[in-house]
Structures are given as structure tokens and as C-alpha cells.
C-alpha positions in Angstrom: 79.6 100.2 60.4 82.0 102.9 59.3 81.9 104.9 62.7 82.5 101.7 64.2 85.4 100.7 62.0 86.6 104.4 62.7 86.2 103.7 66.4 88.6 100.8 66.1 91.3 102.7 64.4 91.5 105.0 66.4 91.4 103.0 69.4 94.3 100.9 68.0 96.3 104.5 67.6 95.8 105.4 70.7 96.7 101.6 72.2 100.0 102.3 70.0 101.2 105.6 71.5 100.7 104.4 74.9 103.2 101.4 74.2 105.9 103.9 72.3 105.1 105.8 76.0 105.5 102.7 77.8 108.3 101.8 76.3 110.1 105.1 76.4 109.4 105.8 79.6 111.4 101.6 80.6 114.1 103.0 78.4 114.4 106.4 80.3 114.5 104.4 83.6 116.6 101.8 82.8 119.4 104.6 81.5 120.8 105.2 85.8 121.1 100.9 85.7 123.1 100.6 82.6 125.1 104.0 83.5 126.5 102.4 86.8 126.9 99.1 84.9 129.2 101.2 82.3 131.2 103.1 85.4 131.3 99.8 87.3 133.0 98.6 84.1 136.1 101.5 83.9 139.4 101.0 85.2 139.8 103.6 88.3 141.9 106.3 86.5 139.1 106.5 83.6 136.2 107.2 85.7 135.6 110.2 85.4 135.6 110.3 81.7 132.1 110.4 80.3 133.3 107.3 77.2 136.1 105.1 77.6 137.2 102.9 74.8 135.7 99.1 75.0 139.1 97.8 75.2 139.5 99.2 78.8 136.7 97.6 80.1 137.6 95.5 83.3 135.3 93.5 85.8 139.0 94.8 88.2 136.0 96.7 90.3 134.3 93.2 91.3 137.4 91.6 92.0 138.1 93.9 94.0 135.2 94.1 95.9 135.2 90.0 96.8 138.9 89.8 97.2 139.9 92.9 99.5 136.9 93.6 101.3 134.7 90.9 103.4 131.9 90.9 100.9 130.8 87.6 101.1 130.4 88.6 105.6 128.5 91.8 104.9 126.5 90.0 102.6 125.7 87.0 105.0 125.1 89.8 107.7 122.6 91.4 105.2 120.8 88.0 104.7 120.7 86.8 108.0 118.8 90.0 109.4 117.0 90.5 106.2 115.3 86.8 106.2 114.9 87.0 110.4 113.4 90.3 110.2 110.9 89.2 107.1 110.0 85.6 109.0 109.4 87.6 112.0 106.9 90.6 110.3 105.0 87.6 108.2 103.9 85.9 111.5 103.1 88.7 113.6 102.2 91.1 111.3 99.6 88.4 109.9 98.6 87.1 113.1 97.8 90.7 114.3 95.7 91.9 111.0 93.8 88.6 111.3 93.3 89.4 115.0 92.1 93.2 114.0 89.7 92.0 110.9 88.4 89.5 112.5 88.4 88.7 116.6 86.4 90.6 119.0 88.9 92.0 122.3 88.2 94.4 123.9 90.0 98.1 123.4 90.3 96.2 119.6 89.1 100.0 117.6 91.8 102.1 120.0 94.4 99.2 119.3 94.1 99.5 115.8 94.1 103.6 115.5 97.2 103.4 117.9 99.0 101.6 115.0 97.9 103.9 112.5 99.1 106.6 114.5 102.4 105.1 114.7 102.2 105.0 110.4 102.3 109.0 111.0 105.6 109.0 113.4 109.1 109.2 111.3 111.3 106.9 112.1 113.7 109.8 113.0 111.6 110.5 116.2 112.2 107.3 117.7 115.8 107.1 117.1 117.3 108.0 120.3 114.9 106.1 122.9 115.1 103.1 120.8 118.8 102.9 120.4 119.1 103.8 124.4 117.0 100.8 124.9 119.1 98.7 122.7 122.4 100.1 124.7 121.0 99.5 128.0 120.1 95.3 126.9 123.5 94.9 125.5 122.0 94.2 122.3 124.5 96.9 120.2 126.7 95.3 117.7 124.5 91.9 117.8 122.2 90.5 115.1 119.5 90.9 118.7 119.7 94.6 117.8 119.7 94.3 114.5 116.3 92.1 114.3 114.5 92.1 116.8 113.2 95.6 117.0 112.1 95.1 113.9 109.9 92.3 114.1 106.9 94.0 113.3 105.4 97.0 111.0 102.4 99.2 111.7 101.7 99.4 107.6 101.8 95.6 107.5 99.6 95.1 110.0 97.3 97.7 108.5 97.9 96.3 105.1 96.8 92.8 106.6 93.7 93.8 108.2 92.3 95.2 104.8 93.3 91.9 103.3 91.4 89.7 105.3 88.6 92.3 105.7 88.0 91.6 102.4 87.8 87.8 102.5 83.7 86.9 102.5 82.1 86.1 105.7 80.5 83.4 104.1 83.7 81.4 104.5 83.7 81.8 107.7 80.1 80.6 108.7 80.6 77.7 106.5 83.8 76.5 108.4 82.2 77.6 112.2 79.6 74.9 111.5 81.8 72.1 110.2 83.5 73.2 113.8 86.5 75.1 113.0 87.7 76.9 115.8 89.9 80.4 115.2 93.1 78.4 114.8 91.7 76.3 112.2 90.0 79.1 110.7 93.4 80.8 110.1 95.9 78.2 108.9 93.6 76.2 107.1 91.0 78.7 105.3 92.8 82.1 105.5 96.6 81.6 105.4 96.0 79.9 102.1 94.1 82.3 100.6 96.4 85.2 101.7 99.3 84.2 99.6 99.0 87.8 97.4 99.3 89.1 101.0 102.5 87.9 102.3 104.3 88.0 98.4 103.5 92.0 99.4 105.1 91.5 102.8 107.9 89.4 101.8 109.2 91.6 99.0 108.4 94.7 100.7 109.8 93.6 104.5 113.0 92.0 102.6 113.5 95.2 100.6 113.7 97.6 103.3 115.8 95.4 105.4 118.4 94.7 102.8 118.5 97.9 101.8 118.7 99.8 105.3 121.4 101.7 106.1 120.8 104.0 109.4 119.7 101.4 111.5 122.9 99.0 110.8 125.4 101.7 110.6 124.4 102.8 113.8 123.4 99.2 116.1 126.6 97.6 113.5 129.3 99.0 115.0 132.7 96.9 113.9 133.5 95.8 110.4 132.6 92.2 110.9 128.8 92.6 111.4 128.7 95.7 108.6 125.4 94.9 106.4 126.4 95.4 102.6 124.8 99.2 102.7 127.0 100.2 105.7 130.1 98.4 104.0 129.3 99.4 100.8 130.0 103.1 102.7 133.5 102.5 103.2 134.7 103.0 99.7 134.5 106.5 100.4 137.6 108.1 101.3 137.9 111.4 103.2 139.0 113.0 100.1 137.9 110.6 97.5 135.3 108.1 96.4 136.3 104.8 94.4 133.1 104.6 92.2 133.9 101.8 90.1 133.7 99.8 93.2 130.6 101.8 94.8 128.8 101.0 91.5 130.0 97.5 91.4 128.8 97.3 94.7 125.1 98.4 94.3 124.8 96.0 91.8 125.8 93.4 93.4 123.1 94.4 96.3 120.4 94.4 93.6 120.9 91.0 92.5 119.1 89.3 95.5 115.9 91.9 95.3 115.6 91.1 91.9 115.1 87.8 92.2 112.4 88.2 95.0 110.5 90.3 92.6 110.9 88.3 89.9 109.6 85.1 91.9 106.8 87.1 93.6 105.8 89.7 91.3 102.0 88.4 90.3 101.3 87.7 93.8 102.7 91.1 95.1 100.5 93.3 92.9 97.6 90.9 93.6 98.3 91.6 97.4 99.0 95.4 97.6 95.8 95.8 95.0 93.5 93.9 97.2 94.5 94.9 100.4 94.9 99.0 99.7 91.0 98.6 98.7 88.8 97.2 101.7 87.6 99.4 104.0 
């Protein structure tokens, strides 16, 4: 009884550091957020100061931001490729990990270790034939250019396959003989059950879309179809940088993936849990 009480106790310390660890290490992280709240905050001749009375404090930097620059364009710009781009990767990413885990096509193993190889290639590689492609269908300076190349992902296909991989067979036999063809067998058994899958995708896709910056800067090419990464780049001056505004800025582009997360965030662990373990 006493090794066991002492089992307890010492379990409850230990459960008690790892919070104080837990909760030092959020504090730790959350420091860069609350720093660029703080500069967003300070009028433009104060920046640079590491305090700044409270009295000085001025939202100038956001007002700014919506007023003199077309915010509210680069932002629709941002969310019109972002939500195109993440539509377009949840169907044919999930129609073509559904097709690898489950169909039988010929040349199906090479298809499938083809995208893995193209996991491997940086996107740098691709760069220039992609963008001479892009060039030679007109599609530069279009939202065409600025989706439609990237309609699908290798590592969401993959991560798809290993979802439904890990769905039991025994679903599948059951629905054959109440005479569910493949079509049925996807929208009506596995769609539903992959919802932990496409919260993954969605928050994911949506994240690297709204936060790319290579890819717009260089298919965006005038100020009016700037996503809010490219035209967040133009409050630096040749000389100068105005980070009030660039802090401002990067907080206002954090808003919308931080209500994804918050609306998805049980569903994407369950997905990227389940999925990274089927083999």
C-alpha cells in the first residue's frame, strides 16, 4: 500500500513538471506573437525603441494599412486562390488516394512511387519549366496561373491513400453485396468517414496557399492581383522598412488561419495521426 501510495506521488510530480514545461514552453512561443503585436502598436518614429510609454500606443499602423494600400483586394486575391486551390486539392487529391488504396489499374504500384518521387523534387527545380508553361498559355498575371497549377499535391495524395488504407475491408464487402458500386462506395461509405482527412487537407492546403509568396510574386505581376504576402512586401523601401505596418500586416494575415484551425483542429490531428500510420 505504501509503495503504491509512493507510486502516486511521484507520478502526480512528475505530471506537474511536465505542465510547468508545457506551459513555459506556450509562454516562450507566444513571446514573437505578442512582440509584433507590441511594434504593430508604436507610432513609426518609436519603433525602434525596445519600450515605449503606453500613452503612445496607436492602431495608426492598421489604419494605415486599410486606408492607403488596397488591403481589402490583396486580401480577396489571397482568398479567392486560397479557397479555389483547397476545393480543387480536396477532390482530386481524395479521388486519387481513394483510386490508389483501393481500385485495381493497371501500372497502379509505378503511378503511386512516381508521386512519391515527386514528394523528393523541391519546388525550386520546377520553377522555370513551369512558369514557361504558364507564359506560353497566357495564364501570367491571372487567378488561371495562380490556381490551377496547383490543383493537386503529391503529399495529399499520399496522405490520402494511407487514410483509406486504413479503413477495414469489411466495409467494403458489406456494401459490394447490398450492391454498391465504386461511386457509391466513395460518397456514401468513405467520404463520410474521411472527415479527419480532409480537416488535414483543408487546413494544410489553405495554409500554404495563403501564406505563399514565390509563386504570387512571380505569376502576380501588377498591384491589383498582389496576394496579401506579395503586398505585404511592399512596405519595404529601398532604404527603409515601415515595421509597424509589416507587423500590423502579418497579423492581420493570421487572422483567417486561425480561425481554420480553431474550427478544424480535433479533426486535423485525428487525420494526420491516422493517415501518417497505415502502411
Amino acid at each position: 500500500m505504501l509503495a503504491t501510495r509512493q507510486r502516486g506521488a511521484n507520478w502526480r510530480r512528475t505530471r506537474i513538471g511536465l505542465y510547468v514545461v508545457a506551459i513555459a514552453y506556450a509562454l516562450v512561443s507566444l513571446l514573437p506573437f505578442l512582440w509584433s503585436l507590441y511594434t504593430s502598436l508604436k507610432p513609426t518614429s518609436e519603433v525602434f525603441q525596445l519600450l515605449v510609454p503606453w500613452k503612445t500606443l496607436t492602431v495608426a499602423s492598421y489604419a494605415s494599412i486599410l486606408h492607403d494600400f488596397p488591403f481589402a483586394r490583396w486580401f480577396l486575391n489571397s482568398l479567392i486562390v486560397s479557397v479555389i486551390v483547397t476545393v480543387g486539392n480536396l477532390i482530386v487529391n481524395t479521388f486519387a488516394g481513394y483510386a490508389f488504396a483501393r481500385l485495381r489499374f493497371p501500372f497502379r504500384g509505378f503511378l503511386f512511387y512516381l508521386f512519391l518521387g515527386i514528394m523528393m523534387i523541391p519546388g525550386q527545380v520546377v520553377l522555370v519549366p513551369i512558369y514557361i508553361i504558364l507564359v506560353n498559355l497566357g495564364w501570367i498575371n491571372s487567378y488561371a496561373g495562380l490556381t490551377i497549377p496547383f490543383l493537386l499535391s503529391s503529399t495529399m495524395v499520399f496522405l490520402s491513400r494511407q487514410f483509406f488504407l486504413g479503413i477495414p475491408k469489411e466495409l467494403e464487402e458489406a456494401a459490394r453485396i447490398d450492391g454498391v458500386g465504386h461511386w457509391g462506395m466513395f460518397f456514401r461509405i468513405m467520404l463520410p468517414l474521411s472527415r479527419p482527412l480532409l480537416a488535414a487537407q483543408t487546413i494544410l492546403t489553405f495554409q500554404g496557399n495563403w501564406n505563399s509568396f514565390l509563386w504570387p510574386l512571380l505569376i502576380g505581376q501588377t498591384t491589383s492581383m498582389y496576394t496579401l504576402p506579395v503586398g505585404l512586401n511592399s512596405f519595404y523601401g529601398q532604404y527603409n522598412a515601415y515595421w509597424n505596418s509589416v507587423m500590423a500586416g502579418m497579423l492581420l494575415l493570421t487572422v483567417p488561419m486561425m480561425i481554420i484551425f480553431v474550427i478544424f483542429q480535433r479533426q486535423f490531428v485525428q487525420g494526420v495521426a491516422s493517415a501518417g500510420l497505415k502502411g
